[in-house]
C-alpha positions in Angstrom: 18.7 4.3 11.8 19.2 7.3 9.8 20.1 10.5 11.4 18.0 14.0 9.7 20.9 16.1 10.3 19.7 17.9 13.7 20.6 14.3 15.7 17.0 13.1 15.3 16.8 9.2 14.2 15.0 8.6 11.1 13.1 5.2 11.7 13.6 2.8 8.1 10.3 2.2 6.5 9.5 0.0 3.6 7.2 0.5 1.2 6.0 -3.1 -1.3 6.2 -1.9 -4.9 4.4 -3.9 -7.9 5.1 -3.1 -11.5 2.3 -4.3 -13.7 3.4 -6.7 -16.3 2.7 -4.7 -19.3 5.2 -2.1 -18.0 8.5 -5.1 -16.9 7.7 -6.1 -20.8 9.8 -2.9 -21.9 13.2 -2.5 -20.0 13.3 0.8 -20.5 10.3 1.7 -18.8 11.4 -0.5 -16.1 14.7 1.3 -15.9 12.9 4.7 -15.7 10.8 3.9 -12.9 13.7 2.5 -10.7 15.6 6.1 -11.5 12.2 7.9 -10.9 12.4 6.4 -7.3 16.0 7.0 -6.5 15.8 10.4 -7.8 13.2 10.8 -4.9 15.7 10.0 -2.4 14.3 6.2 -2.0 16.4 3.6 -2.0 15.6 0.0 -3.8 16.6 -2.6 -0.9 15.6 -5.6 -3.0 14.0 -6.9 -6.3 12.4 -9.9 -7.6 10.8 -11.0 -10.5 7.2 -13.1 -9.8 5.3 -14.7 -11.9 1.9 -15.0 -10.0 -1.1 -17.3 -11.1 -4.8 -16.7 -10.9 -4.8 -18.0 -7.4 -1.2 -16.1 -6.2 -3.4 -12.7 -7.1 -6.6 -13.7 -5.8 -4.8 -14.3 -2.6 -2.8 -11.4 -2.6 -5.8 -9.0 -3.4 -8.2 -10.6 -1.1 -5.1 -9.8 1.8 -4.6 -6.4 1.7 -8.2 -5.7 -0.4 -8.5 -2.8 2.1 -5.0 -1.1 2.0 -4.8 -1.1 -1.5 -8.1 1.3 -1.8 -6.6 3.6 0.2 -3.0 3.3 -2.5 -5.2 4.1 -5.2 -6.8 7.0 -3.9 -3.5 8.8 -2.2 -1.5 7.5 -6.0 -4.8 9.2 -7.8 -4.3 12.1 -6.0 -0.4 12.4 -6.2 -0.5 12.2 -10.0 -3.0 15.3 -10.2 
């Protein structure tokens, strides 16, 4: 755990991030959202490249249907 400075823990949380495939076609778009996240104090633990299927996003849409409504609406609002 990370401390805050004042001796209070700071618990580790992670946070799933997909880039769209039109975006990972252009490497410097890809290189400007990882700085965009570091410069906000995040830290990249791990990435992977997928290459998903029909079925692989059916699957993975159908999962977490519910949670990613609510990432749209609090990414809609943090653009504005």
């Amino acid at each position: 755990m990370e401390s805050l400075g004042r001796g209070v823990p700071r618990l580790l949380q992670l946070t799933l991030a997909l880039i769209k495939p039109d975006a990972v076609a252009h490497p410097l778009v890809v290189e400007a959202i990882h700085q965009q996240i570091l410069s906000n104090q995040l830290l990249i633990v791990r990435t992977r490249d997928l290459v998903w299927g029909r079925e692989d996003c059916q699957r993975f849409y159908q999962e977490h249907s519910g949670r990613l409504a609510l990432l749209r609406g609090i990414m809609i609002r943090g653009q504005t």
